[in-house]
N, CA, C and O atoms as a GROMACS GRO file, in nm:
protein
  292
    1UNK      N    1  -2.421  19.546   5.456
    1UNK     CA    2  -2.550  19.613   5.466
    1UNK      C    3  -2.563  19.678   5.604
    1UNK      O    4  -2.522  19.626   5.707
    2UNK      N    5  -2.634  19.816   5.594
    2UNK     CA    6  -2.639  19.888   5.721
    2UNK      C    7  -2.740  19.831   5.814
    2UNK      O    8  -2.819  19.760   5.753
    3UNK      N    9  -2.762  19.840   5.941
    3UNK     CA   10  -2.847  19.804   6.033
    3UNK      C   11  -2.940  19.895   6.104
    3UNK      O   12  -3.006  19.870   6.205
    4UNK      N   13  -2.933  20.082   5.987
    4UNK     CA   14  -2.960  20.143   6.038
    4UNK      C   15  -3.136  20.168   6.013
    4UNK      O   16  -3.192  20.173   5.904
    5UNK      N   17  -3.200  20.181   6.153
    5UNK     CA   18  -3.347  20.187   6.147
    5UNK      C   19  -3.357  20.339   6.199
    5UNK      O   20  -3.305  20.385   6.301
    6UNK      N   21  -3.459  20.422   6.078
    6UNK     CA   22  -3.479  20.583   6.098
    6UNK      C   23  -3.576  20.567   6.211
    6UNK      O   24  -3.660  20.477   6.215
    7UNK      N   25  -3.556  20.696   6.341
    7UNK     CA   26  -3.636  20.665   6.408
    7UNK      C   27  -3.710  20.858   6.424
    7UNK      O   28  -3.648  20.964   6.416
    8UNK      N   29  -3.832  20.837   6.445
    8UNK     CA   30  -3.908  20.984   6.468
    8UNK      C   31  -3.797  21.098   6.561
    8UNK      O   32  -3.790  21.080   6.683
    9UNK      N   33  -3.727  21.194   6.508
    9UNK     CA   34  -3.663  21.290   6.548
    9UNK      C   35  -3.767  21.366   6.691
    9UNK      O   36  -3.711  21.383   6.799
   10UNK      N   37  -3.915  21.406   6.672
   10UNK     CA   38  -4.007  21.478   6.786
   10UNK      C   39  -4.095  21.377   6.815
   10UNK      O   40  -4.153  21.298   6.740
   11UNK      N   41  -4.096  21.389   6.917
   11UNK     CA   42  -4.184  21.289   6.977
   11UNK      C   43  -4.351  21.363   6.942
   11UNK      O   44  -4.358  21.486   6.944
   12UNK      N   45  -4.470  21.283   6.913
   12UNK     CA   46  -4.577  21.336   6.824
   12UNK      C   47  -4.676  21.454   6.947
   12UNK      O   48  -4.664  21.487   7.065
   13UNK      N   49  -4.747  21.474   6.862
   13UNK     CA   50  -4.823  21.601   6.937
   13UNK      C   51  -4.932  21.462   6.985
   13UNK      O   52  -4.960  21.353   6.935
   14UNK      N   53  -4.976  21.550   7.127
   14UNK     CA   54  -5.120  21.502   7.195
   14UNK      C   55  -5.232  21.546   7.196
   14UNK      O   56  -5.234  21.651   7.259
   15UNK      N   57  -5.307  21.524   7.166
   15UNK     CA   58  -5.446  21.626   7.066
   15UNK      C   59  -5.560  21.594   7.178
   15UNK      O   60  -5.589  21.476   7.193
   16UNK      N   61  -5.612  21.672   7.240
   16UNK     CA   62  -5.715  21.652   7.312
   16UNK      C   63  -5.860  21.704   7.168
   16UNK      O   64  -5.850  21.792   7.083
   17UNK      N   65  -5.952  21.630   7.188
   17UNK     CA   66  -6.080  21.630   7.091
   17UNK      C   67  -6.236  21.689   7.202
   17UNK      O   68  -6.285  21.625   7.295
   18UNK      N   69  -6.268  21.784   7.167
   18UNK     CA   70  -6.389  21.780   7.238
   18UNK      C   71  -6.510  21.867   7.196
   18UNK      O   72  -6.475  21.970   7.138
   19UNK      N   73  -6.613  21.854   7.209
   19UNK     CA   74  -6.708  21.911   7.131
   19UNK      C   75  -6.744  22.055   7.263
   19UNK      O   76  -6.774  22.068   7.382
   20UNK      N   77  -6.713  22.140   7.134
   20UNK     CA   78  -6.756  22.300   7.199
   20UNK      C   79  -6.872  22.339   7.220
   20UNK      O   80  -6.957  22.257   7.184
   21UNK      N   81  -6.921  22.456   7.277
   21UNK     CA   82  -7.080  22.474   7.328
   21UNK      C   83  -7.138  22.565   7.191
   21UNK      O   84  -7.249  22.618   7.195
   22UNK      N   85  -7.043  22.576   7.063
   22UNK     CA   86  -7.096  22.620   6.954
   22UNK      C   87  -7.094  22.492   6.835
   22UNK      O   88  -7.072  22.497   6.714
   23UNK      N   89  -7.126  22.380   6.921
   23UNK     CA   90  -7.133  22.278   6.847
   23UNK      C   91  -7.068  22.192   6.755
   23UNK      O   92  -7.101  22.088   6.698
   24UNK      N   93  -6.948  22.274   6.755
   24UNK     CA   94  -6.778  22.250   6.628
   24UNK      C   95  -6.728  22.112   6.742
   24UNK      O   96  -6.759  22.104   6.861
   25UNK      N   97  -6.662  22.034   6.681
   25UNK     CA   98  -6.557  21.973   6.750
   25UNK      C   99  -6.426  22.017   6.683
   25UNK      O  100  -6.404  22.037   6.564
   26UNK      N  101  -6.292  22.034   6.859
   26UNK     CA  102  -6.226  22.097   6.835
   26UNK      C  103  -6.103  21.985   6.877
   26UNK      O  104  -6.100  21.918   6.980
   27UNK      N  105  -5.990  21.986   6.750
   27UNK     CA  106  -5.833  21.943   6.812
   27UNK      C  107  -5.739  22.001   6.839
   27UNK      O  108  -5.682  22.062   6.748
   28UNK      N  109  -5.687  22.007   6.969
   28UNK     CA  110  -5.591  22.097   6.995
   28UNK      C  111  -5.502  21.985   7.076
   28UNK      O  112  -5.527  21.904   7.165
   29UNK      N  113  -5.360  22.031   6.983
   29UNK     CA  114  -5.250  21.987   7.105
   29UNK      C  115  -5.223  22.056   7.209
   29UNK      O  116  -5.222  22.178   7.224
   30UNK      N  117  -5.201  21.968   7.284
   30UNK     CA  118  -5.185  21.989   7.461
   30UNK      C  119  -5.072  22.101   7.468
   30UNK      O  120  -5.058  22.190   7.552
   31UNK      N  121  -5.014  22.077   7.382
   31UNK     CA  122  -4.909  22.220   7.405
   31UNK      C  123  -4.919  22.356   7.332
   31UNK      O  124  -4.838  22.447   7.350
   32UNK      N  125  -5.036  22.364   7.238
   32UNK     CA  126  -5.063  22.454   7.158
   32UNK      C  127  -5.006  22.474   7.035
   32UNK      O  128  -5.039  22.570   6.965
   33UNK      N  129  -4.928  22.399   7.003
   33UNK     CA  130  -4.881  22.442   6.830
   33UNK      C  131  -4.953  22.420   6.776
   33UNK      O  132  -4.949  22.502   6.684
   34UNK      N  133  -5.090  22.311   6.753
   34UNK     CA  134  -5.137  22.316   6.618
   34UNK      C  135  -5.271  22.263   6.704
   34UNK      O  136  -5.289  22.239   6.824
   35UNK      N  137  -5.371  22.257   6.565
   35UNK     CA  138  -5.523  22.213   6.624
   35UNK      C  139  -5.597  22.269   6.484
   35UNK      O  140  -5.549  22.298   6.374
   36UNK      N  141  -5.724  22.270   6.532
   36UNK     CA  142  -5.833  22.298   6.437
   36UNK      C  143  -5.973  22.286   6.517
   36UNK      O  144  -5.999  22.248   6.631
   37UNK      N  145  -6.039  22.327   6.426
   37UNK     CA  146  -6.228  22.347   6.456
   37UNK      C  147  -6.298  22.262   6.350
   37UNK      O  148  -6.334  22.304   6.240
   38UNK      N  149  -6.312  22.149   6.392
   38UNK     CA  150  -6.456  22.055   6.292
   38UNK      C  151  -6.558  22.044   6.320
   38UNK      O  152  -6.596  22.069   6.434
   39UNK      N  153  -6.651  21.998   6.211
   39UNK     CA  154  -6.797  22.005   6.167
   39UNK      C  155  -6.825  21.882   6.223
   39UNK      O  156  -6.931  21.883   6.286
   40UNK      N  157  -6.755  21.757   6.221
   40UNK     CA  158  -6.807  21.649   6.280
   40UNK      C  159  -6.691  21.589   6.398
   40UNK      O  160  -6.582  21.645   6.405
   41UNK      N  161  -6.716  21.499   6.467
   41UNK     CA  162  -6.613  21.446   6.555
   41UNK      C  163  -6.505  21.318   6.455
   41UNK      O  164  -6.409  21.253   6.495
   42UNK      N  165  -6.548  21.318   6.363
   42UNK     CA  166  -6.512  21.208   6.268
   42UNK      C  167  -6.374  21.271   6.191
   42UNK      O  168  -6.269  21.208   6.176
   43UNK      N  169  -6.401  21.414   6.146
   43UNK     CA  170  -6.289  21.472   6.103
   43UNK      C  171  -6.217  21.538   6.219
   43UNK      O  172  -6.116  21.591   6.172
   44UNK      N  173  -6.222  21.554   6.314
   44UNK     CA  174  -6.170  21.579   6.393
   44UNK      C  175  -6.008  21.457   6.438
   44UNK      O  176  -5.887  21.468   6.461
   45UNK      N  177  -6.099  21.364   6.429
   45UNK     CA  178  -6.039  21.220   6.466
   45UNK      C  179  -5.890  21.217   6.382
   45UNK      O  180  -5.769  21.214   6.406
   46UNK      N  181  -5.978  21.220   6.275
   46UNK     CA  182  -5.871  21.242   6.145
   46UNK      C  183  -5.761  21.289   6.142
   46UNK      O  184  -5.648  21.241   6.147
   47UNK      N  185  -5.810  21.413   6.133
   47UNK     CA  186  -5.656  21.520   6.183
   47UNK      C  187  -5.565  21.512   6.304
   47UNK      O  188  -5.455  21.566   6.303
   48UNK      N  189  -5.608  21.448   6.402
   48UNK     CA  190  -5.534  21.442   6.526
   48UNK      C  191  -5.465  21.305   6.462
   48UNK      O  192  -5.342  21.298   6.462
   49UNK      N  193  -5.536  21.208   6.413
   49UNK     CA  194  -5.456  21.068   6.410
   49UNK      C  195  -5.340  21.099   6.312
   49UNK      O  196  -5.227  21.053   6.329
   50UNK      N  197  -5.378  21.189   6.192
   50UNK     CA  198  -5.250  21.250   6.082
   50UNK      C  199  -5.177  21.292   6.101
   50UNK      O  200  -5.065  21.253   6.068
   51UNK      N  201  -5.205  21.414   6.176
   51UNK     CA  202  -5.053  21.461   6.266
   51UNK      C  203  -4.995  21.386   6.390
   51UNK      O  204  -4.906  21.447   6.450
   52UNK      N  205  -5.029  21.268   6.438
   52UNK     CA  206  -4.978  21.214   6.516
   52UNK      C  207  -4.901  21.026   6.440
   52UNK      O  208  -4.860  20.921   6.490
   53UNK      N  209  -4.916  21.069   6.327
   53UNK     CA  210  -4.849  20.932   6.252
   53UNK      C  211  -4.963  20.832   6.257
   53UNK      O  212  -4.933  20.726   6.204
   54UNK      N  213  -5.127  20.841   6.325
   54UNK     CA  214  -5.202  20.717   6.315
   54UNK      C  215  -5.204  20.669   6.456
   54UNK      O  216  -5.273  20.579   6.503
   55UNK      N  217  -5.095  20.762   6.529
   55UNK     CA  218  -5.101  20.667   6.677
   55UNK      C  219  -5.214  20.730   6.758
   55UNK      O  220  -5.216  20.851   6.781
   56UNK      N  221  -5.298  20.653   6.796
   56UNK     CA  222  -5.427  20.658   6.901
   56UNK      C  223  -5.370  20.710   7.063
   56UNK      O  224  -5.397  20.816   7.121
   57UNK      N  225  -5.302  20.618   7.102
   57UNK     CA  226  -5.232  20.673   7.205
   57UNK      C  227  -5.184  20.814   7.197
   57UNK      O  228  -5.067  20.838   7.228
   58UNK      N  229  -5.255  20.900   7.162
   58UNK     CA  230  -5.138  21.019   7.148
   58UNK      C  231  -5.287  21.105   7.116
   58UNK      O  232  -5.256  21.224   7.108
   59UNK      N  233  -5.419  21.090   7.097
   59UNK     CA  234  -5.525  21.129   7.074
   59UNK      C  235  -5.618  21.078   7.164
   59UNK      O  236  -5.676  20.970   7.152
   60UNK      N  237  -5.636  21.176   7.275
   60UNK     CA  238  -5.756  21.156   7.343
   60UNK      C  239  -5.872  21.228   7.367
   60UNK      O  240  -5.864  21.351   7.374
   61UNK      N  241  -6.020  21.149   7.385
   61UNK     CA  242  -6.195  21.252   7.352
   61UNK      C  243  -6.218  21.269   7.494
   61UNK      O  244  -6.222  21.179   7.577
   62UNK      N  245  -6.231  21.379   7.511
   62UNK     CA  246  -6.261  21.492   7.647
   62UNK      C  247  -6.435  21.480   7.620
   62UNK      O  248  -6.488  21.504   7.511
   63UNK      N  249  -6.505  21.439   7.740
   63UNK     CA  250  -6.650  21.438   7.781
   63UNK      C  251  -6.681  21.592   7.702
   63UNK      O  252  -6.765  21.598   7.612
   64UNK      N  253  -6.595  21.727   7.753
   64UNK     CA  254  -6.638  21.817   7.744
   64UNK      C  255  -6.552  21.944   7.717
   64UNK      O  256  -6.433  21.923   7.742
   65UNK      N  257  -6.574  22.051   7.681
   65UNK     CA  258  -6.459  22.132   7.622
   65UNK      C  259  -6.385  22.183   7.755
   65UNK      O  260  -6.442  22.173   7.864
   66UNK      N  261  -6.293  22.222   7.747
   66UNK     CA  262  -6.206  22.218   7.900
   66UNK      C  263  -6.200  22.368   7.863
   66UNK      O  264  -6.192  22.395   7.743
   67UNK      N  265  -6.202  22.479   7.964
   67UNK     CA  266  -6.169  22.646   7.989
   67UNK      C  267  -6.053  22.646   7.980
   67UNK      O  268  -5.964  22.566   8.009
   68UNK      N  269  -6.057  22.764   7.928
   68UNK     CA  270  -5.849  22.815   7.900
   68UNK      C  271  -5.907  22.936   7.956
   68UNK      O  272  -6.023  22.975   7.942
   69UNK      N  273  -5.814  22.990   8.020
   69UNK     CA  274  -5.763  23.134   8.097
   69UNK      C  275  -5.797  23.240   8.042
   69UNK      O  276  -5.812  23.344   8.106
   70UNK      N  277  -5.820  23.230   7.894
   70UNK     CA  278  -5.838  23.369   7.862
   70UNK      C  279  -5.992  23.349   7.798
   70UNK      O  280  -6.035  23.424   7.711
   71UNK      N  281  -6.058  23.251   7.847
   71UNK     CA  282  -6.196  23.239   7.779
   71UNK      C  283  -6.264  23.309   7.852
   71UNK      O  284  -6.227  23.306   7.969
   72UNK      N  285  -6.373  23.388   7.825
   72UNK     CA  286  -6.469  23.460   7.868
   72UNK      C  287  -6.667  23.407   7.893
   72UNK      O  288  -6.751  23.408   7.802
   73UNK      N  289  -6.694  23.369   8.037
   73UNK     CA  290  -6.815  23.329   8.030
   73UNK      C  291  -6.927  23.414   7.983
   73UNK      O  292  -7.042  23.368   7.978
   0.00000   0.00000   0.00000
């Protein structure tokens, strides 16, 4: 019998969560491949914990929406 244990090929995305000033809560990985815009912070949660296999460590809630470079005040 083999001893072989499959192990995760990419290490998981890091999803920062934070509620926008148009009231959506938003998940975005820290590196930009993937994310979304939710209606509650609850589905938000969701999707970050799904694409990250369930791991918490790997999903963290920002007080507040953080500026990107090309946002406009």
């Amino acid at each position: 019998m083999s001893n072989f244990v499959p192990r995760r090929i990419n290490a998981p995305y890091d999803f920062e969560i934070t509620h926008n000033p148009h009231g959506h809560w938003t998940a975005l990985d820290r590196g930009g491949l993937t994310g979304g815009t939710f209606l509650t912070r609850k589905d938000a949660m969701r999707f970050a914990l799904s694409e990250t296999g369930g791991d918490r460590r790997h999903v963290h809630v920002l007080r507040s929406a953080r500026r990107f470079a090309g946002d406009a005040r």
